[in-house]
N, C-alpha and C positions, 0 to 999 in steps of 0.2 A: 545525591538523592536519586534515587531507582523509582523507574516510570516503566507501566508496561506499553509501549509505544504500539503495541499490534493492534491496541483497539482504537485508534483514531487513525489506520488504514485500515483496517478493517469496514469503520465503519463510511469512509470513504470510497472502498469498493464497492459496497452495500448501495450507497445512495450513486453511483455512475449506475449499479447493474436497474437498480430501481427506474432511473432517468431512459437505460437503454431497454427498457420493458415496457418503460410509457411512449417511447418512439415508435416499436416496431407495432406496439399494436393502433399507433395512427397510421402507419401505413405510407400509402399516396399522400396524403397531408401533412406529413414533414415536409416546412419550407427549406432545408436544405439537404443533402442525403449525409453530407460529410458530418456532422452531428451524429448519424449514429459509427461512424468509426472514433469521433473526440467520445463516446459513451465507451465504446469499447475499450478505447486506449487507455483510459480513465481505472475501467475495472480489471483492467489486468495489469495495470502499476501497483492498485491498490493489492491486488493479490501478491504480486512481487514484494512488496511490503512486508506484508505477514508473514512472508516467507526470509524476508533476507534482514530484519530487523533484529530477531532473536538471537542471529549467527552474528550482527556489527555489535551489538549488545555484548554476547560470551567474549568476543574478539578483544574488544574496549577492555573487559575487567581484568582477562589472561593477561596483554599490556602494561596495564596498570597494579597487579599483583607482581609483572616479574621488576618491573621499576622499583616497588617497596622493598622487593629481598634487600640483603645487603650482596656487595659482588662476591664470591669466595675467593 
């Protein structure tokens, strides 16, 4: 069964970059500052994601096609 995996990083990116948009615009009133690097780290995994999900994807089937040939 084929799943497009990029939209649940995707939408994971989305809601760290959301969280890191509602940090910075509190300011001084973030009780800790390292919260907004776990925001950051958050939406650049999630971006990594989108990006290297599509390429484990094609990787997996190319695998899995040369397994089905028969050997020559």
């Amino acid at each position: 069964m084929r799943t497009d995996d990029r939209v649940p990083a995707a939408l994971g990116a989305v809601c760290w970059a959301i969280a890191l948009v509602v940090l910075l615009l509190l300011g001084d009133r973030v009780p800790d500052p390292r919260w907004l690097w776990v925001c950051g780290a958050g939406t650049a995994l999630g971006a990594f994601g989108i990006w290297y999900v599509p390429r484990l994807q094609r990787k997996r089937a190319e695998d899995e096609e040369r397994r089905a040939r028969p050997p020559a």
